[in-house]
C-alpha positions in Angstrom: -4.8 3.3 18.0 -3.5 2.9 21.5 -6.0 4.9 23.1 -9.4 3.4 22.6 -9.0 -0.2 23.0 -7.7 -0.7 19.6 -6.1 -4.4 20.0 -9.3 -5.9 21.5 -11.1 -3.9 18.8 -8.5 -5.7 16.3 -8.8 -9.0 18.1 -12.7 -9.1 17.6 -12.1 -8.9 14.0 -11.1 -12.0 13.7 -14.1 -13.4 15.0 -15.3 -12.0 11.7 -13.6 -14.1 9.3 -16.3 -13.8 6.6 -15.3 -10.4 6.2 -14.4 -9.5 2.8 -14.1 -5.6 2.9 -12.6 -3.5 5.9 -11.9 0.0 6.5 -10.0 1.2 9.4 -9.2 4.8 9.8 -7.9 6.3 12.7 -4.8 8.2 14.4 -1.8 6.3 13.1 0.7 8.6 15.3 2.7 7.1 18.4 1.8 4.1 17.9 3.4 0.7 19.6 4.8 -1.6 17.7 2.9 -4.5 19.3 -0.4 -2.4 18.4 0.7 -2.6 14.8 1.7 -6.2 15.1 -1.7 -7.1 17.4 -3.2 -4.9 14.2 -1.6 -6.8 11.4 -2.1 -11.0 13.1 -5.6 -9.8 13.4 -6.2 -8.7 9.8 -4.3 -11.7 8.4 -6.5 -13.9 9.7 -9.2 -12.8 7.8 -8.7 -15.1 4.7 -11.7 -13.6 2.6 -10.8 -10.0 2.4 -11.1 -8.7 -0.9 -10.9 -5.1 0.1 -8.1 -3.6 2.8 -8.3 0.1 3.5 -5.8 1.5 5.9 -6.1 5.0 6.5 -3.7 7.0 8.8 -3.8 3.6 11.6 -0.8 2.2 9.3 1.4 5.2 9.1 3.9 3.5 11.5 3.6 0.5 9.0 6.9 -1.2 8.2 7.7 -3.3 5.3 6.8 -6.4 7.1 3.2 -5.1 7.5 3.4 -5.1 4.2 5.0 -8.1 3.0 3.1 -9.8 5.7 -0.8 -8.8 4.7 0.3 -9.6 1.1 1.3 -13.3 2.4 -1.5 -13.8 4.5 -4.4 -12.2 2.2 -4.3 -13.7 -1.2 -7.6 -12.8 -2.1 -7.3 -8.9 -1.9 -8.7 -6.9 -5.0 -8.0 -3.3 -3.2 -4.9 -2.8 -0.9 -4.4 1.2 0.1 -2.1 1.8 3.0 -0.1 4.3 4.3 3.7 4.0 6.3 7.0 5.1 6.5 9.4 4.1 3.8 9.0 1.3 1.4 11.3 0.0 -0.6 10.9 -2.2 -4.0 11.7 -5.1 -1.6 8.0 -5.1 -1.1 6.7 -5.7 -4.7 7.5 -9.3 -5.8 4.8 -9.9 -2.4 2.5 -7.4 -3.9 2.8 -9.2 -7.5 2.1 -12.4 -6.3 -1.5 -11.2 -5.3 -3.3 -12.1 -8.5 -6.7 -10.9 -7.8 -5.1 -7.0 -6.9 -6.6 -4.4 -9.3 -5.9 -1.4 -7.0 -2.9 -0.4 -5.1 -2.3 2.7 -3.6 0.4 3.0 -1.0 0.4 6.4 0.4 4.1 5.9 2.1 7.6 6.7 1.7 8.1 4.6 -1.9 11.5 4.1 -3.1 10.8 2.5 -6.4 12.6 3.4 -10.0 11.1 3.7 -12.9 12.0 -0.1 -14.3 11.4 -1.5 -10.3 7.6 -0.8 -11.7 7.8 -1.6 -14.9 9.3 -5.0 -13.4 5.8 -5.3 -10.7 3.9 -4.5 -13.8 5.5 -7.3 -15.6 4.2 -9.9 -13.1 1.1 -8.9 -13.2 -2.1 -11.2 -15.1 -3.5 -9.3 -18.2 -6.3 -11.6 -17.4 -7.4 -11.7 -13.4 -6.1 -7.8 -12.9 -7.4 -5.9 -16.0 -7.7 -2.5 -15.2 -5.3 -2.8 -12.7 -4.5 0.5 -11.3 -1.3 1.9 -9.0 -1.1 4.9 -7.3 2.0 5.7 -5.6 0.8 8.9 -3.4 4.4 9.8 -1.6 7.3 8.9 -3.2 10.7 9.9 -1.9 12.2 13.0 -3.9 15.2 10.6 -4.3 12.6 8.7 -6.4 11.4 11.6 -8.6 10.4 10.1 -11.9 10.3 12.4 -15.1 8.0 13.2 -17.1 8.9 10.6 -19.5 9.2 7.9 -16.9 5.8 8.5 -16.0 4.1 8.3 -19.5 5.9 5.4 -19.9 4.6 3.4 -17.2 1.1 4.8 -17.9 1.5 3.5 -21.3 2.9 -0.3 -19.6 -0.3 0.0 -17.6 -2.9 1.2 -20.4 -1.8 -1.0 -22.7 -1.2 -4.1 -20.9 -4.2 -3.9 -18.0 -6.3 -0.9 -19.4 -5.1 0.1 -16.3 -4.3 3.6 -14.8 -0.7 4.7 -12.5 -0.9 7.8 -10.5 2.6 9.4 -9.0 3.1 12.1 -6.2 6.4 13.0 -4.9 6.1 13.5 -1.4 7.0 17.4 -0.4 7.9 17.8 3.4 6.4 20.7 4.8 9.7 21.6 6.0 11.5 21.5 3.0 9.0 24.0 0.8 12.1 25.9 -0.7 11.4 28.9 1.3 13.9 30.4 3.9 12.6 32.3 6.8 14.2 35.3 8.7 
């Protein structure tokens, strides 16, 4: 992000603000917090977005990122980011977006089985059927079993016709294996 003129890039956005769909990918590592921030005022301005993919330029991403899209972008229908650990905190900002249909976080998530079942609860059988959440890293503290899962997918089918996807994140450093 830092290295090709990123914040002008970001700052030209907004002179964009019939945007409805963006898609940013790009090196998310070593990044500057006022980058991010520069990253995050930028897209926040851009009241019509419907669609915000963040592809490896929000792995630094905070819970404020977050929290502070989900404020500032009440129209979103698709919201995929990555970043370093989430905790349930962020949901009741996430809820409250009642066009969202697709959420996929692909962060550190630290959400129990009934902190989803609770998002789920707020969300509009109406505006966000077939609603669907993938959580793509969550923290092996978060494991949810087997049963957990089908019961959320159940919450989601029956509900929102909608679909929930889970991956436990696995650190390449802790595969299990010892080496001499």
């Amino acid at each position: 992000m830092r290295r090709h003129g990123s914040a002008k890039f970001h700052v030209t956005l907004t002179r964009q603000p019939q945007l409805q769909s963006v898609w940013l990918k790009g090196d998310g590592d070593e990044v500057l917090p006022s980058d991010l921030n520069t990253m995050v005022w930028a897209l926040s301005q851009l009241k019509n977005l419907h669609e915000l993919v963040l592809k490896d330029v929000s792995d630094e991403f905070e819970e404020s990122h977050i929290i502070n899209l989900a404020l500032n972008l009440p129209l979103l229908e698709e919201f995929w980011t990555s970043g370093g650990e989430v905790s349930s905190d962020v949901l009741p900002y996430l809820a409250h977006l009642k066009n969202l249909k697709s959420l996929t976080l692909y962060a550190l998530t630290k959400f129990d089985s009934q902190e989803i079942v609770d998002f789920i609860s707020e969300l509009d059988p109406r505006t966000q059927k077939g609603f669907n959440l993938s959580l793509m890293a969550s923290d092996m503290d978060y494991d949810l079993e087997e049963e957990e899962q089908l019961f959320i997918r159940e919450i989601l089918k029956t509900r929102l016709d909608g679909r929930f996807d889970f991956v436990l994140w696995r650190d390449a450093d802790s595969s299990g294996g010892e080496s001499d």
